[in-house]
Short mmCIF file of the C-alpha atoms (twelve columns), coordinates in Angstrom:
data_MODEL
# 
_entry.id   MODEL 
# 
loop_
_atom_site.group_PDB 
_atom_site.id 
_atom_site.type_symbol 
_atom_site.label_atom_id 
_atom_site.label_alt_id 
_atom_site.label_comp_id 
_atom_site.label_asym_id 
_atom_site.label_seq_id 
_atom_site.Cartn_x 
_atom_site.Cartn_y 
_atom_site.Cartn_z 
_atom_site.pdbx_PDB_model_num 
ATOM 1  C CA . UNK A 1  3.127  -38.000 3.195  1 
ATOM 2  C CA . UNK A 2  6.585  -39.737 3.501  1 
ATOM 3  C CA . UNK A 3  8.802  -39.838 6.177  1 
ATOM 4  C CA . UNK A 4  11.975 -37.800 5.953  1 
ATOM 5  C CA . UNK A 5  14.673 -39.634 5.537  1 
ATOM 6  C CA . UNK A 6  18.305 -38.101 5.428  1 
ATOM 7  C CA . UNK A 7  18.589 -38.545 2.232  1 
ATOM 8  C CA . UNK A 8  17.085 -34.981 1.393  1 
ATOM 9  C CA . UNK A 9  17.983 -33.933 -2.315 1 
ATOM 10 C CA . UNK A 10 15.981 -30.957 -2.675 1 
ATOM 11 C CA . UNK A 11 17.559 -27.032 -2.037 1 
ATOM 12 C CA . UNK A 12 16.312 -27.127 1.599  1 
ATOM 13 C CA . UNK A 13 19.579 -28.638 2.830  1 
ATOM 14 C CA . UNK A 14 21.845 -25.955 4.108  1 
ATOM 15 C CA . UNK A 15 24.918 -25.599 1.434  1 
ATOM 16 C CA . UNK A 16 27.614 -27.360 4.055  1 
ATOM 17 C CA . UNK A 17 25.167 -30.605 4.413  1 
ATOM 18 C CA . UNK A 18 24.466 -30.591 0.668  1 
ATOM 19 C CA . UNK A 19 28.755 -30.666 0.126  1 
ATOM 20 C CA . UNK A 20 29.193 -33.720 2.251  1 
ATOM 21 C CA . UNK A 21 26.507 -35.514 0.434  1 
ATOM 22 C CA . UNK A 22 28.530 -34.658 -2.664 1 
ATOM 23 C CA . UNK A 23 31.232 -35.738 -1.134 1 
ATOM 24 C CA . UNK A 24 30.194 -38.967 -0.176 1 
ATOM 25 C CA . UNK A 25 28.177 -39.676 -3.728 1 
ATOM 26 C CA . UNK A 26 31.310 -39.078 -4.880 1 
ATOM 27 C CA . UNK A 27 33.132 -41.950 -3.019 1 
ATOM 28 C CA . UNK A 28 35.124 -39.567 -0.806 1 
ATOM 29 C CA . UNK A 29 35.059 -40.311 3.186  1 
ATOM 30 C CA . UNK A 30 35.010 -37.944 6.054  1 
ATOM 31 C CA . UNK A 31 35.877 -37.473 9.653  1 
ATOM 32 C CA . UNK A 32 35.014 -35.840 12.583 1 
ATOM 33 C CA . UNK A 33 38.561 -33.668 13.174 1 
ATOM 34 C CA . UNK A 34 36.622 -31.064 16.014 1 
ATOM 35 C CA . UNK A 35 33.587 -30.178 17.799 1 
ATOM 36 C CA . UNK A 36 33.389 -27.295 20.293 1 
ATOM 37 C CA . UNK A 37 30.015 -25.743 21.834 1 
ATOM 38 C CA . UNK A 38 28.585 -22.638 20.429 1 
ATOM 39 C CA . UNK A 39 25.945 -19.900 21.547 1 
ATOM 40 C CA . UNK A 40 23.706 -21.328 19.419 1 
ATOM 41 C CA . UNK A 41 24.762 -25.258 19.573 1 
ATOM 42 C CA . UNK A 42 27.651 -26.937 18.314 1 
ATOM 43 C CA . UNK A 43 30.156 -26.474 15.206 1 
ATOM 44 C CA . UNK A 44 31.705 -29.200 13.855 1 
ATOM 45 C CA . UNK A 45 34.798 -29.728 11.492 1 
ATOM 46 C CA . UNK A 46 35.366 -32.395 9.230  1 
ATOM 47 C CA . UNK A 47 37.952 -33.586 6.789  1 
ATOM 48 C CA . UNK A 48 37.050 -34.741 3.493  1 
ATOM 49 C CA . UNK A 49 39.442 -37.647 2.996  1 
ATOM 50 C CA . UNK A 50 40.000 -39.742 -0.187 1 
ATOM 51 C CA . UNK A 51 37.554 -42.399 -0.833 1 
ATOM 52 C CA . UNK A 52 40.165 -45.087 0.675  1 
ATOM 53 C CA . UNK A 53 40.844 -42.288 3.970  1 
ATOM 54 C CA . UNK A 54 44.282 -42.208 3.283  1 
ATOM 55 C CA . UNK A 55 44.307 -38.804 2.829  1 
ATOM 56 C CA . UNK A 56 42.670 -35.721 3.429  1 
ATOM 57 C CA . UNK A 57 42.021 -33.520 0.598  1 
ATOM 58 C CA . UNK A 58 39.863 -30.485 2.249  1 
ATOM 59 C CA . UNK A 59 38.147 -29.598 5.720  1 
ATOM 60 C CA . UNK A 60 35.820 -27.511 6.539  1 
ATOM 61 C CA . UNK A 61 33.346 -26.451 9.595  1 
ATOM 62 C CA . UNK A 62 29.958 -25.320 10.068 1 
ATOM 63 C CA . UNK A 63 27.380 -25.050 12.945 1 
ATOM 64 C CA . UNK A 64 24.613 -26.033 10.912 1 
ATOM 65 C CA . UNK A 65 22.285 -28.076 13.116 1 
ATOM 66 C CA . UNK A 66 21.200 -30.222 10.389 1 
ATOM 67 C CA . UNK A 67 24.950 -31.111 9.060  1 
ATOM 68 C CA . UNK A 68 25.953 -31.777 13.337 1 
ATOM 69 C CA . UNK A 69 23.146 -33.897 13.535 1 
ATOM 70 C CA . UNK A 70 24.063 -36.054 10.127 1 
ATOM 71 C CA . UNK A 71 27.482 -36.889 11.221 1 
ATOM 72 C CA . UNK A 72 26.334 -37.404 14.645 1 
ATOM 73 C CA . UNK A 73 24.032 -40.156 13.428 1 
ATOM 74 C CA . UNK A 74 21.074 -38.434 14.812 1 
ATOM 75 C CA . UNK A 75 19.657 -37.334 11.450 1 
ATOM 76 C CA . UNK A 76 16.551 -38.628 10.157 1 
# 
């Protein structure tokens, strides 16, 4: 069986991880605007920028461990 890699396509992403892969394939950028500690881990927020980050066109945060891991760089 293959490794997994972060590049997960199937419906067992949660719904916020599956966005910023949209996002991305898309040519849109991101960035890290918040993190605070939570009961159950940590919640990020991120801001979905233009694909040349000039300009932020939505935001949005979720304490899915999978989605703070991915922008964390610990994913995979």
């Amino acid at each position: 069986m293959p490794a997994e890699t972060t590049h997960n396509t199937d419906n067992t992403e949660h719904p916020d991880l599956r966005r910023l892969r949209r996002w991305e394939e898309s040519g849109g950028t991101w960035v890290v605007a918040g993190r605070r500690a939570t009961p159950s881990g940590e919640s990020v927020t991120l801001s979905l920028m233009t694909c040349d980050g000039g300009e932020e066109m939505d935001a949005f945060s979720s304490s899915d461990p999978g989605l703070v891991d991915y922008v964390s760089g610990e994913a995979g």
